[in-house]
N, CA and C of each residue as an Amber inpcrd file, in Angstrom:
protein
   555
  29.6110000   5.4070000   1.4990000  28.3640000   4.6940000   1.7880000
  27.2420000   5.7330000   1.8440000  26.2730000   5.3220000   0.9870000
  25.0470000   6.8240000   1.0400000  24.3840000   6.0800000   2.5990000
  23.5420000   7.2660000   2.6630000  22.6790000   7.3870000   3.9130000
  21.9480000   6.3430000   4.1510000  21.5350000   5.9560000   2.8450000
  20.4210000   4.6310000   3.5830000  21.3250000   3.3340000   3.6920000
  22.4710000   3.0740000   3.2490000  23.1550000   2.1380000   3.4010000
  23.8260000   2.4160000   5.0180000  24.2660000   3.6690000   5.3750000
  24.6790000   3.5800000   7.0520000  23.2210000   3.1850000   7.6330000
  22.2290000   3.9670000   7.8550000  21.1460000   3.5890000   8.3640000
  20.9950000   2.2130000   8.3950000  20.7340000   1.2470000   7.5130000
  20.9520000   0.3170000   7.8070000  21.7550000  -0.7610000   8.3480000
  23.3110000  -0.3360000   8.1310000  24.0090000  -0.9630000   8.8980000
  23.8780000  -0.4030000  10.3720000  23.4210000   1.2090000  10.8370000
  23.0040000   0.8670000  12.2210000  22.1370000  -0.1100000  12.5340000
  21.1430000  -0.2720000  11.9790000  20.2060000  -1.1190000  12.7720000
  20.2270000  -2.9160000  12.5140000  21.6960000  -3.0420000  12.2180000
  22.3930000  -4.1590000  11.8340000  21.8500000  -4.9920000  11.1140000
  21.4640000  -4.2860000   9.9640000  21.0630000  -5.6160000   8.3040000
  21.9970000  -4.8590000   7.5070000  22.0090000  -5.6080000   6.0270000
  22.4470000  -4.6960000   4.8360000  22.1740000  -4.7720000   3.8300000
  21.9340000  -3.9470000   3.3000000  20.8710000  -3.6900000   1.7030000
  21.7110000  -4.8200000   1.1830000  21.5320000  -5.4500000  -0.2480000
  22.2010000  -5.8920000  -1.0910000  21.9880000  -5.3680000  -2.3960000
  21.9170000  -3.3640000  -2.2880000  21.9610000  -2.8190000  -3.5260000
  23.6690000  -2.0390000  -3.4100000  24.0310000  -1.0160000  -4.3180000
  25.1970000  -0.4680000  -4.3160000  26.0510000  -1.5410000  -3.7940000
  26.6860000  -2.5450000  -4.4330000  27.2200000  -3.5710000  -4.6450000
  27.3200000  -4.6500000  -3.7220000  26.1130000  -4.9990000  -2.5610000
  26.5420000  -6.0490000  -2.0600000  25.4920000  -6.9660000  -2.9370000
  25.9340000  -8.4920000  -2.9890000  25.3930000  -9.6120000  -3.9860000
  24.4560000  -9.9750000  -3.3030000  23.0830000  -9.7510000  -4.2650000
  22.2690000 -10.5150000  -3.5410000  22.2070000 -12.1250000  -3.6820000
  21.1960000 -12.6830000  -2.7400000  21.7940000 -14.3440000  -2.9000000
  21.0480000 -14.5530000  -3.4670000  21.1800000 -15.8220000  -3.9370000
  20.2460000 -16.5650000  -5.2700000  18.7690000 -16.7440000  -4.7810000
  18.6970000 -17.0780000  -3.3520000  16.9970000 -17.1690000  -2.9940000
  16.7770000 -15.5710000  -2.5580000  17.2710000 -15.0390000  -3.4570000
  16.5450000 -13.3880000  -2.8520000  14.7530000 -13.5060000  -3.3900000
  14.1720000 -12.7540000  -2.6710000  13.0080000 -12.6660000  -3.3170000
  12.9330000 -11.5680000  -4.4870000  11.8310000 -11.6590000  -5.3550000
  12.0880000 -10.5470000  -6.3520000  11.5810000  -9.5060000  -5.3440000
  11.8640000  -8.4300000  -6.6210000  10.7440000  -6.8340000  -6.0320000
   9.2590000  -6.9450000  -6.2930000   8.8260000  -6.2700000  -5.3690000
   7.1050000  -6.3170000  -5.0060000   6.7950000  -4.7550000  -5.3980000
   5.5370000  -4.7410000  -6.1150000   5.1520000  -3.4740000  -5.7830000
   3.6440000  -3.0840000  -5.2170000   2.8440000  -2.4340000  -4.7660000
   1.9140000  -2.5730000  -3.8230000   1.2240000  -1.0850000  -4.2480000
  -0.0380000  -1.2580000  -3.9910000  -0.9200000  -0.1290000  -4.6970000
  -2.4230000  -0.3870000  -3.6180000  -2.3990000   1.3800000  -2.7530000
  -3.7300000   1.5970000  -2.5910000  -4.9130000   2.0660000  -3.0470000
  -6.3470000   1.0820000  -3.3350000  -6.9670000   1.2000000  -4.3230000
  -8.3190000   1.8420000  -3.5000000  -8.8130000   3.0780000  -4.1470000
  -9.8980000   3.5460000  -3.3910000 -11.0880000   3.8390000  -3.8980000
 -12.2530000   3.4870000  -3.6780000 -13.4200000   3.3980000  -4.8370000
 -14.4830000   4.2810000  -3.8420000 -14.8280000   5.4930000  -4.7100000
 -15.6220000   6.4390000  -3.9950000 -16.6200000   7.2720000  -4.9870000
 -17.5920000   7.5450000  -4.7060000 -18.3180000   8.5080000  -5.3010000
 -18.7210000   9.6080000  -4.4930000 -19.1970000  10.5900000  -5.4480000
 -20.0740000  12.0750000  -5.1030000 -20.8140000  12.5940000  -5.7160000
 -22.0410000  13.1960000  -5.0820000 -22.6940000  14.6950000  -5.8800000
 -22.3140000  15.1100000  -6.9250000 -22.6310000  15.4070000  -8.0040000
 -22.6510000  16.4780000  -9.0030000 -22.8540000  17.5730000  -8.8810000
 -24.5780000  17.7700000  -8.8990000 -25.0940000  18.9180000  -8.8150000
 -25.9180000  19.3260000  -9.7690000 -27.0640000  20.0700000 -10.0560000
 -27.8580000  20.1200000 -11.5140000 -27.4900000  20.2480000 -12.3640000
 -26.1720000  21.5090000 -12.7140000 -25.2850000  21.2790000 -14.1040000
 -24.4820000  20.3520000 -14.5540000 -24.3470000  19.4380000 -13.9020000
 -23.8040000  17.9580000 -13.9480000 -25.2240000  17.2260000 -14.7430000
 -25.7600000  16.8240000 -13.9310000 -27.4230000  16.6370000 -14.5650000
 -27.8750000  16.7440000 -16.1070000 -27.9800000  17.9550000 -16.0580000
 -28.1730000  18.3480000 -17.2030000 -27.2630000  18.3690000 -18.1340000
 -25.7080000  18.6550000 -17.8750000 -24.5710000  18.0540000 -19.0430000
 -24.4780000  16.6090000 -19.4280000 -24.6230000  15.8020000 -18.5510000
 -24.2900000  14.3790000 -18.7080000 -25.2110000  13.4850000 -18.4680000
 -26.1530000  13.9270000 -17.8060000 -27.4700000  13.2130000 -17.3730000
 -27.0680000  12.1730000 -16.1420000 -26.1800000  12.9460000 -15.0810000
 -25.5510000  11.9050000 -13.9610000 -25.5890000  12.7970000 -13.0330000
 -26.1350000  12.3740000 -11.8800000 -25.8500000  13.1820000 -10.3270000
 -25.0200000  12.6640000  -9.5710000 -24.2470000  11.8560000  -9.8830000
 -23.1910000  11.0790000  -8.8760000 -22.4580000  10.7320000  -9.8660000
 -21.0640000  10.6380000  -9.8170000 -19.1700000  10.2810000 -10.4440000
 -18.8150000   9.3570000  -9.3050000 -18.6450000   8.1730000  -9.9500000
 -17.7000000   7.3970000  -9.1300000 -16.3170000   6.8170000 -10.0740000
 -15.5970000   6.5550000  -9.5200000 -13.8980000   6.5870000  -9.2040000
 -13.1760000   5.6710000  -8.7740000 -11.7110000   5.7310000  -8.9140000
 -11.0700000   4.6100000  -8.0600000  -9.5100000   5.8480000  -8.2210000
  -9.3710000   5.9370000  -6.6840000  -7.9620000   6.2120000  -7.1120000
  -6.7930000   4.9810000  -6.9010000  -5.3390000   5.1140000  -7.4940000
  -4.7750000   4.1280000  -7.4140000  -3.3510000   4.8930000  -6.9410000
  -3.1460000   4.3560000  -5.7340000  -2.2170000   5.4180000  -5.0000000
  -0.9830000   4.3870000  -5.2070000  -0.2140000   4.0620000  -5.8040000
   1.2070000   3.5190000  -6.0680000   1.7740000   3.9870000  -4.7810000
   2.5150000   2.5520000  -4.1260000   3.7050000   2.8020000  -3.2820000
   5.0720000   2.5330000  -3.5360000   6.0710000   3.6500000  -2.6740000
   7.1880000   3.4370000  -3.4620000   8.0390000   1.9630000  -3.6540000
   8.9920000   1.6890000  -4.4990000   9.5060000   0.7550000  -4.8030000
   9.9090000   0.1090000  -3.5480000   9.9920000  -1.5730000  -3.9410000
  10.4670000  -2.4440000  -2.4550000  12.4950000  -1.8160000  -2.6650000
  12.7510000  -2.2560000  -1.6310000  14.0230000  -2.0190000  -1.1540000
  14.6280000  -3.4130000  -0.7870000  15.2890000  -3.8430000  -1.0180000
  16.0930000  -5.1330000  -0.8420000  16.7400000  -5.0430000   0.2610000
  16.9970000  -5.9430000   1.2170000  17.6430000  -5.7940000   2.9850000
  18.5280000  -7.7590000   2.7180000  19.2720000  -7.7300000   3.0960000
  19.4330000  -8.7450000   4.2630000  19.4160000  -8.8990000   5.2230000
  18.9920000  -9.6370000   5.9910000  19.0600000  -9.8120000   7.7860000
  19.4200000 -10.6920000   7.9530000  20.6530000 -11.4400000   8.8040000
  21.4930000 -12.4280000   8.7670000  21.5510000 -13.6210000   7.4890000
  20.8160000 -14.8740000   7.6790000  20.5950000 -15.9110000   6.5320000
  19.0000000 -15.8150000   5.6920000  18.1980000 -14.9930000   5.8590000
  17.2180000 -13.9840000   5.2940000  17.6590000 -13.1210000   4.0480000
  17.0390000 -12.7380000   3.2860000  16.5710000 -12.1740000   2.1560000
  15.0160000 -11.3820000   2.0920000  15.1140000  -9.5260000   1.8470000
  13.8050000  -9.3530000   2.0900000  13.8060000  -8.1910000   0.6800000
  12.0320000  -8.1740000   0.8870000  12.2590000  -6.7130000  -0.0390000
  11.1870000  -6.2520000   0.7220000  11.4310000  -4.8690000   1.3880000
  10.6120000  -4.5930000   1.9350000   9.6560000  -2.6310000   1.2580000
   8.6280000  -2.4810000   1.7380000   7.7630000  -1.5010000   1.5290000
   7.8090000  -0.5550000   2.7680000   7.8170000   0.5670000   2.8660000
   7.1670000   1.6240000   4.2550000   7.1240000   3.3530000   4.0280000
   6.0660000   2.8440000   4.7150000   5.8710000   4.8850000   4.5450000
   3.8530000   4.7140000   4.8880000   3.6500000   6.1220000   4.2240000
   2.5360000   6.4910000   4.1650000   1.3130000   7.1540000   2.8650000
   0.6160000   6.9860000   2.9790000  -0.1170000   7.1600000   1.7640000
  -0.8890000   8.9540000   1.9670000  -0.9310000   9.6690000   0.9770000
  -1.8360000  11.2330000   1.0880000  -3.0870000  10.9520000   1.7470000
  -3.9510000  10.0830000   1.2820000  -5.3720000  10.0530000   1.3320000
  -5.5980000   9.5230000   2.5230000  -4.7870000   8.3540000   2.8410000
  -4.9770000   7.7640000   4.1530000  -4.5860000   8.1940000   5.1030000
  -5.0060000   8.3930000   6.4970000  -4.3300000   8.4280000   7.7930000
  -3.4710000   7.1580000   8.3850000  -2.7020000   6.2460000   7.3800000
  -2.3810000   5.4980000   7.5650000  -0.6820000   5.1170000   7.5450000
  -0.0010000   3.9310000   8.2270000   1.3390000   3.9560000   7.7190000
   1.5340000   2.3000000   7.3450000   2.1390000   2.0600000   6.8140000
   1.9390000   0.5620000   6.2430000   3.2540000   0.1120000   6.1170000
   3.3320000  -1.4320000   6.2930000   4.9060000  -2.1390000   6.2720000
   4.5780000  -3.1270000   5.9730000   5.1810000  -3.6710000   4.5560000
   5.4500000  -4.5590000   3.8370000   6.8140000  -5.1050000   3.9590000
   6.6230000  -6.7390000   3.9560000   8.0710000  -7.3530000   3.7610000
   7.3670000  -8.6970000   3.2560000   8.5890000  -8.8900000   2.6290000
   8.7020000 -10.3020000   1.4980000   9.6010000 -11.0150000   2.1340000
   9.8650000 -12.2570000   2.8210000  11.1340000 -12.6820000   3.2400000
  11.0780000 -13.7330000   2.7760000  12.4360000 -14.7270000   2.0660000
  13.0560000 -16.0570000   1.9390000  14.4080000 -16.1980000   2.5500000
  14.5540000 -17.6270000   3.1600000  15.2800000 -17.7020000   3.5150000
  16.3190000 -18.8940000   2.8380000  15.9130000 -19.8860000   1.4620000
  16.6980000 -20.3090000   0.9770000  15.6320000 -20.3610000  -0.1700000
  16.4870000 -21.0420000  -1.2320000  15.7800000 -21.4580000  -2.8640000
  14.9540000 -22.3920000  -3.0650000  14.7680000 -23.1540000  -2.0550000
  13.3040000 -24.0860000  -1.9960000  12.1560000 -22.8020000  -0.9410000
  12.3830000 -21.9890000   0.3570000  11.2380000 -21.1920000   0.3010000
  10.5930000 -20.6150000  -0.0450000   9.2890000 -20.9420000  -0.2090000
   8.3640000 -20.2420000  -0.8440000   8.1310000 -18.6120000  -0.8600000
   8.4150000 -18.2940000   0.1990000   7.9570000 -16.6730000   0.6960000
   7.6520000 -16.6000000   1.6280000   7.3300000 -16.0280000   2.6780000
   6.4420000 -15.2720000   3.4470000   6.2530000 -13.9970000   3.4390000
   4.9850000 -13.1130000   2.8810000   4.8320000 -11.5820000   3.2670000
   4.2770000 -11.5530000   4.2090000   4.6600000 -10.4610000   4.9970000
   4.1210000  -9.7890000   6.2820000   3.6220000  -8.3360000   6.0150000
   2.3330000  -7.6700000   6.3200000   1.7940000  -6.5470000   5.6790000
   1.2430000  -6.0800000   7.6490000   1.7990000  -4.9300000   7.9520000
   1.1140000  -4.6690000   9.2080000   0.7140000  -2.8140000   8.4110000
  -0.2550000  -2.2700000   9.0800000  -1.0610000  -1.1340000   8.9460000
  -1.0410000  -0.5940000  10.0650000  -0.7620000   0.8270000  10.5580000
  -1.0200000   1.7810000  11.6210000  -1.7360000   2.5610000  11.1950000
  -2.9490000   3.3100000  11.8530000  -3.4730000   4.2630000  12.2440000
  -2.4150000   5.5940000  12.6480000  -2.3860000   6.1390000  12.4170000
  -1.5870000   7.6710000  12.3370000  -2.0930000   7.9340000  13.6820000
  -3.8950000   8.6150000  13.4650000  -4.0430000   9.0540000  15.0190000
  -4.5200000   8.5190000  16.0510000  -4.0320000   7.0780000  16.2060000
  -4.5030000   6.3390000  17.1430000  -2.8720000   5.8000000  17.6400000
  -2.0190000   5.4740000  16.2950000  -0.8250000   4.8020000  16.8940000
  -0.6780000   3.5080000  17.2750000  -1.9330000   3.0900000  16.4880000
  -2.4630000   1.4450000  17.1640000  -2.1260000   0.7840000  15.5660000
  -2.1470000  -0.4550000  15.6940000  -2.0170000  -1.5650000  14.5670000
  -3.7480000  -1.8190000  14.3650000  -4.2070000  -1.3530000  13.3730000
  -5.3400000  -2.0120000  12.5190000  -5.8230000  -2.8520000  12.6460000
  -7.4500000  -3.1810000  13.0810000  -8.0800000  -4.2590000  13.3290000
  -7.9120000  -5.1680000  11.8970000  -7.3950000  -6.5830000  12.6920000
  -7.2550000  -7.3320000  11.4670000  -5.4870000  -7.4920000  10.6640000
  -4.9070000  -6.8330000  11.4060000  -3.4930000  -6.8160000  11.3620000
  -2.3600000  -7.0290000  12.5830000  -1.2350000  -7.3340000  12.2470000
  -0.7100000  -7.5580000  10.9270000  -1.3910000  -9.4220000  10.3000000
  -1.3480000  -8.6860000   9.7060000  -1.3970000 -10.2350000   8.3730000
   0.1820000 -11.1900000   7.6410000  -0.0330000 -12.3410000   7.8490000
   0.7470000 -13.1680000   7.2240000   0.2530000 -13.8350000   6.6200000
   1.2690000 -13.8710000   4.8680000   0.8140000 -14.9950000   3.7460000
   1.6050000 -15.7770000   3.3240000   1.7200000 -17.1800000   3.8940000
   2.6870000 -18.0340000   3.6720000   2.6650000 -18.6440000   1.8390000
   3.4550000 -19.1930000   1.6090000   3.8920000 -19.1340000  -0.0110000
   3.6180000 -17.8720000  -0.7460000   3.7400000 -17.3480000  -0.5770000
   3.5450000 -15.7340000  -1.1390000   4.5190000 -15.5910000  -2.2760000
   5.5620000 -16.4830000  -2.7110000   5.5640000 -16.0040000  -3.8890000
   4.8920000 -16.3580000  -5.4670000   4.5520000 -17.5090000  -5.0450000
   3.3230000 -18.0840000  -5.7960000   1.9720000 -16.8730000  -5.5850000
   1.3240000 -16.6440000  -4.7990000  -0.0990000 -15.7230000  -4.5350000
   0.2430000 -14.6840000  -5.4580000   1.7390000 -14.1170000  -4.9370000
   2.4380000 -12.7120000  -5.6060000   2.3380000 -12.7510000  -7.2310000
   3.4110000 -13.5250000  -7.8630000   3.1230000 -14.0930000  -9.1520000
   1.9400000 -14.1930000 -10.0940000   0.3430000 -14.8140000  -8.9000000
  -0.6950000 -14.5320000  -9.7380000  -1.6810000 -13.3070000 -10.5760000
  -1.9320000 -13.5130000 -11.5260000  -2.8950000 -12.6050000 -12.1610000
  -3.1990000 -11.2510000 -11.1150000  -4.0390000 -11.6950000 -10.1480000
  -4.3050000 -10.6640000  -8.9580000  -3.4670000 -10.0590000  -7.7830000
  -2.2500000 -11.0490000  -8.1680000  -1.3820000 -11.0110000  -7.0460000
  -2.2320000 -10.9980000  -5.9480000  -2.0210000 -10.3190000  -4.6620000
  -2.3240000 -10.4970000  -3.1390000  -3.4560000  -8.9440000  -3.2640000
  -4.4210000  -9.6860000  -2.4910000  -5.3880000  -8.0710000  -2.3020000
  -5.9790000  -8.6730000  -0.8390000  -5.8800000  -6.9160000  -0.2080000
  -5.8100000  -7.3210000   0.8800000  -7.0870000  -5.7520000   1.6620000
  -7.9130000  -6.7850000   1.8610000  -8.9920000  -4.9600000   2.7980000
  -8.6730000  -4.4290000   3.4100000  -8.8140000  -3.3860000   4.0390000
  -9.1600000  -2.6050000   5.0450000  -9.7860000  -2.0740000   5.7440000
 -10.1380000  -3.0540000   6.8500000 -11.4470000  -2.3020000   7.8200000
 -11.4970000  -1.1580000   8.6140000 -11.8890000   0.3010000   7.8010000
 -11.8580000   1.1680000   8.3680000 -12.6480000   1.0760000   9.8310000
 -12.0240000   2.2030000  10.6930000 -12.7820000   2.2600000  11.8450000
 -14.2560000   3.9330000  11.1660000 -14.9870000   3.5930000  11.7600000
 -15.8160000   4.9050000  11.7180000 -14.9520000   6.3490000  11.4060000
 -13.9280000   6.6320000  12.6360000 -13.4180000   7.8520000  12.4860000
 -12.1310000   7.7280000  11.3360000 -11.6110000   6.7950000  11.0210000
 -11.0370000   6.3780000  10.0230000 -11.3150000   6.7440000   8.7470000
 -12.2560000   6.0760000   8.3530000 -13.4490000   6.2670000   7.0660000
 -13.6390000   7.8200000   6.9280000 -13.8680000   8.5850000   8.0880000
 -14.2890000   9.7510000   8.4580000 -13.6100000  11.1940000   7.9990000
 -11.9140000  10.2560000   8.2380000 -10.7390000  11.0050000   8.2290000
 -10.6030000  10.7870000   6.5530000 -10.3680000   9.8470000   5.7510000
 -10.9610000   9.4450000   4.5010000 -11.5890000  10.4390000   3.6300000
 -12.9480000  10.3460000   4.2210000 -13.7890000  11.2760000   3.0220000
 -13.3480000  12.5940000   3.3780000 -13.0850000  13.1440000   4.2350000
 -12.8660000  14.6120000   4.2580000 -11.2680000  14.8880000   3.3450000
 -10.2760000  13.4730000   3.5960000  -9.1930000  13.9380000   2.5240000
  -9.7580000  13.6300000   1.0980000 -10.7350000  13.0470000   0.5780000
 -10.9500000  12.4540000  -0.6270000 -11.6830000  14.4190000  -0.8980000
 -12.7470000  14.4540000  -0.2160000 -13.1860000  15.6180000  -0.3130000
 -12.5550000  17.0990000  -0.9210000 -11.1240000  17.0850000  -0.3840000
 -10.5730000  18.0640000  -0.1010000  -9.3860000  18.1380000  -1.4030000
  -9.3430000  16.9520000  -1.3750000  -8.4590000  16.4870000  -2.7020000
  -9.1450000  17.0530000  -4.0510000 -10.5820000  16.5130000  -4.0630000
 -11.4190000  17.4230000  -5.3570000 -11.8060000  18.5600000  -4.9480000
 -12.1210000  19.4250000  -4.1610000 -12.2610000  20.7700000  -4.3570000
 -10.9810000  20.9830000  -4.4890000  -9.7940000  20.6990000  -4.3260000
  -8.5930000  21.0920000  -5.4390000  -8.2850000  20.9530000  -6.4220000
  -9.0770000  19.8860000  -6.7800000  -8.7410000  19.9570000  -7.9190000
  -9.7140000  20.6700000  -8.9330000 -10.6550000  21.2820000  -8.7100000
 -11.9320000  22.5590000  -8.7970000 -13.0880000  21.6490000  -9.2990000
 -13.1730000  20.5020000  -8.5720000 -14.6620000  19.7540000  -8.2910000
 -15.6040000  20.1620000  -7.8020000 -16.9110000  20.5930000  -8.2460000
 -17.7660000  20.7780000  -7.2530000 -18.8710000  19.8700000  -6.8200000
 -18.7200000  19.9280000  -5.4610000 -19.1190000  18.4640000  -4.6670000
 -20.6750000  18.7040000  -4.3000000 -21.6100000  18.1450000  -4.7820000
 -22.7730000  18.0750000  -3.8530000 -23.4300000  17.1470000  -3.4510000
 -23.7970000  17.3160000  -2.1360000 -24.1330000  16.1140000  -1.0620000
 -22.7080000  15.3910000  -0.9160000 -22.9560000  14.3580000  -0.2540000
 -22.2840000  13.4340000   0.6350000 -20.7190000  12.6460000  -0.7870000
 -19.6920000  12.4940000  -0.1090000 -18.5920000  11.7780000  -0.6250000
 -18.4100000  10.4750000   0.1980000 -18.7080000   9.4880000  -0.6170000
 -18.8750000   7.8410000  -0.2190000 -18.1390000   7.5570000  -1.0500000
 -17.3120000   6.5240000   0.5520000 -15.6970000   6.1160000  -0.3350000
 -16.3080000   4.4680000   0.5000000 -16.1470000   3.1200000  -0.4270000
 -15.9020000   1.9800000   0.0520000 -14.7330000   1.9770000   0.6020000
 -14.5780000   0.2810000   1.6700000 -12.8840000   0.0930000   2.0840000
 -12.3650000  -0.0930000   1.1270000 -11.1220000   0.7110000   1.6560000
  -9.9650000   0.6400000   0.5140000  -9.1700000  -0.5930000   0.4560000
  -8.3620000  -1.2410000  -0.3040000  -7.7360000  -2.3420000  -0.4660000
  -6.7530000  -1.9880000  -0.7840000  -5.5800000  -2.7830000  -0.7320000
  -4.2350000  -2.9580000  -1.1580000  -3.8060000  -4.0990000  -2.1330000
  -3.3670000  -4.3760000  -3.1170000  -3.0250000  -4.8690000  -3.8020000
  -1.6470000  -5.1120000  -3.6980000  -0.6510000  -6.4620000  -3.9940000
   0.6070000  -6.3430000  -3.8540000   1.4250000  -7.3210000  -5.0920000
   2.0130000  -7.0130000  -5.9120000   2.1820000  -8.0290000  -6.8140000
   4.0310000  -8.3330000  -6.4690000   4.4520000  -9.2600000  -7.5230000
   5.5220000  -9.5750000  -7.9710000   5.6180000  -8.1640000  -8.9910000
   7.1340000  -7.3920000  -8.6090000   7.1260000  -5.9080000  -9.4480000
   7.8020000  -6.8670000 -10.9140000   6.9010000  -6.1270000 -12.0040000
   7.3980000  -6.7260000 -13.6020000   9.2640000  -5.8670000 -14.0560000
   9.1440000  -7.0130000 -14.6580000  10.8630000  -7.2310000 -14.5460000
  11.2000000  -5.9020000 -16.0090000
């Protein structure tokens, strides 16, 4: 049994990958993407190369693949971890519990240095696999707090002077959003 299969049987569910069957109302896999839209400074040789003093952007931070669980007469695929840019930790789950339910996702957000759940969370979206399925699938904001946002631009910041950006004046990032679809087969 690999590691994440004991792990889970400690905390008494069990995957239904490495051969246990999943059931017919399993939900599919989800995949979920943080989307971040920000600009910055140039600088005069910017200016004068391109005729632009400000670059704006979107990064698209992919999260890792859902993971399939059972929990007693339940079916889930769930999401967790953390993102680079964000000070954030995020938990996704998809649950059905037979072949006529629709879905329910549950999406909760932590703050790293607060340790608190996110104003505005957790969130529940009932029929969710219909929402999931659509064109846009599920998009979902994030209301940064001030020091949040704060914590934000200084990683967005720090991210392009590595990558040998040079930044002048101010880095303005909108709230970021999450996106969550049905993962393509």
């Amino acid at each position: 049994m690999n590691k994440t299969l004991l792990s889970l049987a400690i905390l008494g569910v069990a995957a239904f990958a490495d051969g246990f069957a999943a059931p017919p109302y399993a939900p599919p896999p989800i995949s979920a993407r943080f989307n971040i839209r920000y600009s910055w400074g140039l600088g005069p040789k910017a200016l004068k190369a391109i005729g632009k003093d400000r670059m704006n952007t979107t990064d698209r931070l992919d999260l890792p693949a859902s993971v399939p669980v059972l929990k007693g007469n339940a079916a889930e695929q769930t999401i967790q971890g953390t993102v680079d840019l964000l000070p954030l930790t995020y938990y996704l789950r998809l649950t059905r519990s037979a072949p006529s339910d629709p879905g329910v996702l549950e999406v909760n957000v932590i703050d790293n240095a607060t340790h608190k759940v996110m104003k505005g969370f957790p969130k529940k979206i009932e029929r969710a696999l219909a929402a999931l399925a659509g064109d846009d699938g599920v998009l979902i904001d994030l209301n940064l707090t001030d020091a949040e946002n704060a914590t934000l631009v200084e990683s967005l910041r720090a991210s392009l002077k590595k990558d040998g950006v040079e930044v002048h004046g101010p880095v303005i990032a909108d709230p970021p959003f999450l996106t969550i679809r049905a993962a393509p087969k």
